[in-house]
N, C-alpha and C positions, 0 to 999 in steps of 0.2 A: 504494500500500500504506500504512495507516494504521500510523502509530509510536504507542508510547507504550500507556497500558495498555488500549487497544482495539483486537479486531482488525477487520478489516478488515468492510463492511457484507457482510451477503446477501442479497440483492436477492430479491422475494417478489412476484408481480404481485399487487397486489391489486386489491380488489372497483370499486375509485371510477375508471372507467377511461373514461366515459359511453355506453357502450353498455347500459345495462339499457334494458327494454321500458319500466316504469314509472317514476316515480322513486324512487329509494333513496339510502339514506344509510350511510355510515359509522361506524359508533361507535367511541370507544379510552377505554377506563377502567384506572385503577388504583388501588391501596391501599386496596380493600374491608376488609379485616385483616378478613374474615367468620371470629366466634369463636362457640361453640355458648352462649357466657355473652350475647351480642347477637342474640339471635334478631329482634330488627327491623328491624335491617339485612338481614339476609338475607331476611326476608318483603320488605322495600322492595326490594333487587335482583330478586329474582322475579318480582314485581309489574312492574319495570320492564322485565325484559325480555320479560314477554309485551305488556304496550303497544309495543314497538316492533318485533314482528314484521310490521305491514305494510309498512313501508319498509328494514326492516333486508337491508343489503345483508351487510357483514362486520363482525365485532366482532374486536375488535384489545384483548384483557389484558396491561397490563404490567405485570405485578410486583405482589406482595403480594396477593393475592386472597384468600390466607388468612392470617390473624395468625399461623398456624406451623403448618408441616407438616412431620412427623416421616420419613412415607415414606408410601409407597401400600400398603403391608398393613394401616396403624394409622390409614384413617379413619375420621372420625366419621360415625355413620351419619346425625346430624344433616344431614349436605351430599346425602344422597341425593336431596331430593327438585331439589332444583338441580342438579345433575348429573344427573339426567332431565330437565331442561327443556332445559338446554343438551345435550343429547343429541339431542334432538328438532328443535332448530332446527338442529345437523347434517345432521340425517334428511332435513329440508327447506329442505337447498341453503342453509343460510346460512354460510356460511364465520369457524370461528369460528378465532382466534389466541393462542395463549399465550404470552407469557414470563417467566421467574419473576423474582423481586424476591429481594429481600435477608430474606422473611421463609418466602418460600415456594421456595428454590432447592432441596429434594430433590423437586418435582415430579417424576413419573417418566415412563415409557410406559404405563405401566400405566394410571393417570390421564388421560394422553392420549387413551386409547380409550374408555374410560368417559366421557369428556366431550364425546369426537368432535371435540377441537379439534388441531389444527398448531401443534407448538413451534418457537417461534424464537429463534435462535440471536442473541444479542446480540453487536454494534448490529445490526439489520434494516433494511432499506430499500427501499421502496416505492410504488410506484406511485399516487397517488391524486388522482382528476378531473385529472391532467396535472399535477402538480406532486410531483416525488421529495422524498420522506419519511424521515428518520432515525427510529428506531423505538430507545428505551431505557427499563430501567428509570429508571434515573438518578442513584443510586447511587456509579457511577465516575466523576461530575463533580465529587463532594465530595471534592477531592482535598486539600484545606487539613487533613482530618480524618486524622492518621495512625494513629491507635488504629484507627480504624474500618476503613480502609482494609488494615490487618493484618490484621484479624479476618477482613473477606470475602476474602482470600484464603485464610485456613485454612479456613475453610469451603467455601470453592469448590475445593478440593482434592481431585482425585476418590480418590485412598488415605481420606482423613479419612472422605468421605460413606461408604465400604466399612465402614470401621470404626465410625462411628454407626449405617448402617440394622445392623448387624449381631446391634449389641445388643438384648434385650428391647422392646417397646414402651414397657412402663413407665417403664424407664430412661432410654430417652430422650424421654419425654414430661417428667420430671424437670429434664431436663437444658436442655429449652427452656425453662421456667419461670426455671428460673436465668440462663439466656440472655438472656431478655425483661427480667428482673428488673434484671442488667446493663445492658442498653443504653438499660434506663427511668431510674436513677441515671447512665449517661454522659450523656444528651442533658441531662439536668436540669442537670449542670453545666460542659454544653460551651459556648462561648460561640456568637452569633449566627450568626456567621459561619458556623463548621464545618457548621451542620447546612442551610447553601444549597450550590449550586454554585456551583465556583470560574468565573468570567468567562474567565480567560486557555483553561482544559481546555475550555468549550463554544466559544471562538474555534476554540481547533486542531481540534476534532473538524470543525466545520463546514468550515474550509479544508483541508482533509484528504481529506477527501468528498466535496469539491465540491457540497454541500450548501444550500438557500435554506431551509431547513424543517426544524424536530427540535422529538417531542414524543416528553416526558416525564415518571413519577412522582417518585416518592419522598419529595419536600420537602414535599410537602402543602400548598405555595404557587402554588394554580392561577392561571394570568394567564396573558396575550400580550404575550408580548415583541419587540419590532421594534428593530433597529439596522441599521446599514449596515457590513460586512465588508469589506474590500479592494476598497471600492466597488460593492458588491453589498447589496441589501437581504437582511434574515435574518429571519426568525422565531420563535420559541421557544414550542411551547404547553408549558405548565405543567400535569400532570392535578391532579384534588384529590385529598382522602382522601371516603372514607362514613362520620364520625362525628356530627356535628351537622347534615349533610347529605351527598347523595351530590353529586360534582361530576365531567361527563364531558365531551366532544368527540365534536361531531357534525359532519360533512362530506358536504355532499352536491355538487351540482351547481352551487348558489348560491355555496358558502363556508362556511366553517367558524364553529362556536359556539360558546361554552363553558355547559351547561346546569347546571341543578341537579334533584336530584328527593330530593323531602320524605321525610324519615325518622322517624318517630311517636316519642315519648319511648320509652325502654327501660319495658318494662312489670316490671321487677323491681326 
């Protein structure tokens, strides 16, 4: 049983197990921050995931997909036509995963079906080409940051969410803005540190879990990390953000990659 501010993994079979008929591959992306003010991001994610439906085995979202979401009554219809694609590659067996991040946590069911993806319950844990997989935003590894770490608790509060969706949309479309606005003034003068994961929180999560593998957003410092645990090799993928490029994780049967895919200057 995992202590501390994680609970314990749930375990999810996933797609990389090597029984497909052809080859396929794996993908795990996070921190799209898809905003209706960036439409080229979201033409580039579009674009990318129809390039990748001949091998696309499972697509694995962690966190942030949207730079904020209020609730599932008040979306943008802007997202529609991506929420039909990703609908579609439901349709046709590709197994798609969600978890929300720290910008996108009122995800709901609603959304769920509409997108035809499986929400996962954070930390997740997973099956993929024979090697278990810790599955997190990443978020609760920034534990040196205690503003912050307040904050996603009041926000992760399911009383709080009853009382935000409850309000108008407008108002709490307001309210994100002020939100956003905040957390743009704290990172600005947090120091270095706060805004990585602390070293000692990704030690214990991995001895905890008995874990050789954990990939994660948030920090928007994609890299592969290797150390050695209680004499045990570890790894740490890092996903990126989609701002001056998109940056993902690909795993297939070979081994895993960390790619990029080109994002056109903002046309505004």
């Amino acid at each position: 049983m995992l202590a501390g501010p994680f609970p314990p993994c749930q375990f999810h079979l996933g797609q990389g197990t090597g029984y497909h008929v052809a080859p396929m591959a794996d993908y795990f992306i996070a921190d799209l921050h898809l905003d209706p003010r960036r439409p080229t991001v979201l033409d580039a994610f579009v674009r990318w995931l129809e390039g990748i439906v001949p091998d696309l085995g499972a697509l694995y979202i962690l966190g942030d997909l949207f730079e904020a979401w209020i609730g599932d009554d008040a979306s943008d219809p802007v997202f529609d036509p991506l929420l039909d694609r990703l609908a579609g590659l439901a349709r046709d067996h590709h197994p798609l995963y969600f978890m929300p991040g720290n910008r996108d946590f009122l995800v709901g069911d609603a959304l769920a079906r509409r997108a035809g993806w499986t929400a996962l319950d954070e930390p997740a844990r997973i099956q993929c080409y024979g090697t278990l997989v810790g599955l997190l935003h990443g978020d609760t590894f920034c534990t040196e940051d205690h503003a912050y770490q307040a904050f996603r608790a009041q926000v992760r509060n399911r009383a709080w969410q009853q009382q935000f969706l409850s309000r108008p949309p407008a108002e709490r479309r307001a309210m994100a803005v002020a939100a956003r606005e905040a957390s743009q003034q704290h990172n600005a003068q947090a120091a270095d540190f706060l805004m990585d994961v602390t070293p000692e929180a990704i030690d214990e999560f991995m001895r905890r879990e008995n874990l050789s593998c954990l990939i994660h957003g948030h920090t928007h410092r994609p890299a592969i990390h290797h150390w050695i645990l209680d004499n045990v090799p570890r790894t740490r993928i890092v996903l990126g953000d989609w701002y001056e490029q998109g940056r993902i994780l690909r795993w297939d049967e070979a081994g895993y990659r960390l790619e990029t895919v080109g994002i056109p200057p903002d046309r505004s």
